[in-house]
C-alpha positions in Angstrom: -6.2 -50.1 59.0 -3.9 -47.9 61.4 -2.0 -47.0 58.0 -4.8 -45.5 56.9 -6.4 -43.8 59.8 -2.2 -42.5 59.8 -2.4 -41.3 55.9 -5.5 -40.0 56.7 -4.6 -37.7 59.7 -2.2 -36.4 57.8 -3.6 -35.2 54.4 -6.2 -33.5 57.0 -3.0 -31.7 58.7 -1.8 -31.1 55.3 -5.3 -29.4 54.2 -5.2 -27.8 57.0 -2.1 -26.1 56.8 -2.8 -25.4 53.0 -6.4 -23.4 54.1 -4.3 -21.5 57.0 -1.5 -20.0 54.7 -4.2 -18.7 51.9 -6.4 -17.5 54.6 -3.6 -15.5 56.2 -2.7 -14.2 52.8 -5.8 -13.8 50.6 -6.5 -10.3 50.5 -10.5 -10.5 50.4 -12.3 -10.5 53.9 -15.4 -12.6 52.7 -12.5 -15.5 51.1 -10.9 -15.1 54.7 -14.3 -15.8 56.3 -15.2 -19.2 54.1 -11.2 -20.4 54.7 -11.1 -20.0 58.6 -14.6 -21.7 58.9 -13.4 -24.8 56.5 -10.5 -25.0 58.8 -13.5 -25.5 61.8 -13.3 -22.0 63.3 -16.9 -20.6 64.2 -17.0 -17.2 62.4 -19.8 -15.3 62.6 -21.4 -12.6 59.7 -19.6 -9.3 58.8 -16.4 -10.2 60.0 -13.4 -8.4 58.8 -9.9 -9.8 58.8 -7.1 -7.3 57.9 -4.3 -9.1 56.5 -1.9 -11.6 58.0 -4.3 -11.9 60.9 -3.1 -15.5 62.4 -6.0 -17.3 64.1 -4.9 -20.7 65.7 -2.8 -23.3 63.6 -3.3 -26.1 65.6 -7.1 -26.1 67.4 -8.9 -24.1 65.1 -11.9 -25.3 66.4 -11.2 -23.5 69.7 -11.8 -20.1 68.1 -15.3 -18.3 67.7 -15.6 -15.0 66.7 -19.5 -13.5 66.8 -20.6 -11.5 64.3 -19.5 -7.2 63.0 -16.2 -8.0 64.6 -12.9 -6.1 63.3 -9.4 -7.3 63.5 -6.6 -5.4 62.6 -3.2 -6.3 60.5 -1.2 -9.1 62.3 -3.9 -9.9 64.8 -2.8 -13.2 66.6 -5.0 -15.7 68.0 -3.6 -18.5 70.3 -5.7 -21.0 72.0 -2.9 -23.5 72.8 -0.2 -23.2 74.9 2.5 -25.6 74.2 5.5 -24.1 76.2 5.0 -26.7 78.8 6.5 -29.7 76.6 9.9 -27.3 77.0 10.1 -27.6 80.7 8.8 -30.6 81.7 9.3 -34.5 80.8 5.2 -34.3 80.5 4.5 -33.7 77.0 1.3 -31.7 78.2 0.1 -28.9 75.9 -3.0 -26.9 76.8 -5.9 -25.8 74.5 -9.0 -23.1 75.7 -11.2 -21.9 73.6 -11.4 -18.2 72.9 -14.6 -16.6 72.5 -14.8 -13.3 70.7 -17.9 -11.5 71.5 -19.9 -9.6 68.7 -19.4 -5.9 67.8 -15.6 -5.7 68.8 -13.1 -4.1 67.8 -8.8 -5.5 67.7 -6.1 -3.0 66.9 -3.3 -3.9 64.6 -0.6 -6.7 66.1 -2.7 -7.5 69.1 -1.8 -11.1 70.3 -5.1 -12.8 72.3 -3.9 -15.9 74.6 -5.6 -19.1 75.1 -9.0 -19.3 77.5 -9.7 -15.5 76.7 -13.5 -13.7 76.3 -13.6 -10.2 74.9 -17.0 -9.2 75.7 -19.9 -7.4 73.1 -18.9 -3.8 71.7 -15.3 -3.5 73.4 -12.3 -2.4 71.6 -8.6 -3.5 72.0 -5.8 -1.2 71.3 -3.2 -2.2 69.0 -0.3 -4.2 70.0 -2.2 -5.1 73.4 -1.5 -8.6 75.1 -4.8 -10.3 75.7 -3.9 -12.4 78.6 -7.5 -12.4 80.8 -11.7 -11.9 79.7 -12.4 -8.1 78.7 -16.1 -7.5 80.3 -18.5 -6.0 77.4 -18.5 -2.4 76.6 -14.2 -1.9 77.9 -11.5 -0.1 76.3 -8.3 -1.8 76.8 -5.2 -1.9 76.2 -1.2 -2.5 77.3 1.3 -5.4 78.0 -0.8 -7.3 79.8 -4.4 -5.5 78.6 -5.9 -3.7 81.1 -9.4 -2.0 80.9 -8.8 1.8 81.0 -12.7 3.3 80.0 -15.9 1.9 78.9 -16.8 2.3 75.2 -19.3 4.8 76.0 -16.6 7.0 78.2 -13.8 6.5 75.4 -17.0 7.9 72.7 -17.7 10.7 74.6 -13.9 11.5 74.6 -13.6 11.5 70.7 -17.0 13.3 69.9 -15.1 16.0 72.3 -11.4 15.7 70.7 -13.6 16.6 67.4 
C-alpha cells in the first residue's frame, strides 16, 4: 500500500513538472491560463502571461492571481523559500502564499518572493524585487521594490509627458 501511495506521489510530481514546462513555453495566454490552474494555481479571468513567466514549481497552490492582471516576460513567482535546508541541519523549507490583486500590472523579469500581496490596480516596474505587500493603487519599483507614486500620480505624469 506505501508502494503505491509512493508510485503515486510521483507520477503527480511527474505531471506536474510536465504542465509547468508547457505552461512556461506555450505561446497562447488562454493555454497558459488552463495549464497553471491544472497545476492548482488560482488564476482568475483575463489574465495574461507573457512568455517564460515562471510561477511556483513546487506549491503551486500557494499562488492566486485575480482577475485583468498583466505579467511581463520572465516574470518569477516564488512562494517557497528553501535556502534554509543550506544552512542548517533542520531540513525546514518555508511556503506563503502570494496573493496577486486584480487589475495589476508586472514589468518584464520581475521576481515576487514568498508571503507577498500586490494590491488592486498597482503596477510593478520591470526587473523589481518583490520582497514585501504593495498597498492598492502604488507604483513601484527597485532592488528591493519600493512604492514611488500612486497609480493615479504616475497617470497624470504620462497624460502630461504626452
Amino acid at each position: 500500500m506505501v508502494l503505491l501511495q509512493r508510485m503515486s506521489e510521483e507520477l503527480h510530481y511527474i505531471l506536474l513538472t510536465k504542465l509547468h514546462f508547457l505552461a512556461m513555453n506555450i505561446p497562447n495566454s488562454h493555454a497558459k491560463r488552463i495549464l497553471y490552474r491544472l497545476r492548482g494555481s488560482k488564476i482568475g479571468a483575463r489574465v495574461d502571461f507573457s512568455y517564460g513567466v515562471f510561477l511556483e514549481e513546487h506549491f503551486p497552490e500557494c499562488i492566486t492571481i485575480h482577475d485583468n492582471v498583466d505579467l511581463g516576460p520572465c516574470v518569477i513567482i516564488v512562494a517557497h523559500d528553501s535556502s534554509y535546508k543550506c544552512v542548517s541541519s533542520e531540513n525546514n523549507l518555508v511556503t506563503k502564499k502570494v496573493i496577486i490583486e486584480q487589475n495589476v500590472y508586472i514589468g518584464a523579469g520581475s521576481v515576487i518572493l514568498p508571503g507577498v500581496r500586490i494590491g488592486h490596480h498597482s503596477l510593478i516596474g520591470a526587473g523589481s524585487v518583490v520582497s514585501r505587500d504593495i498597498p492598492p493603487n502604488s507604483v513601484a519599483f527597485g532592488n528591493p521594490a519600493r512604492v514611488q507614486c500612486t497609480t493615479d500620480e504616475w497617470v497624470s505624469k504620462k497624460r502630461m509627458e504626452q
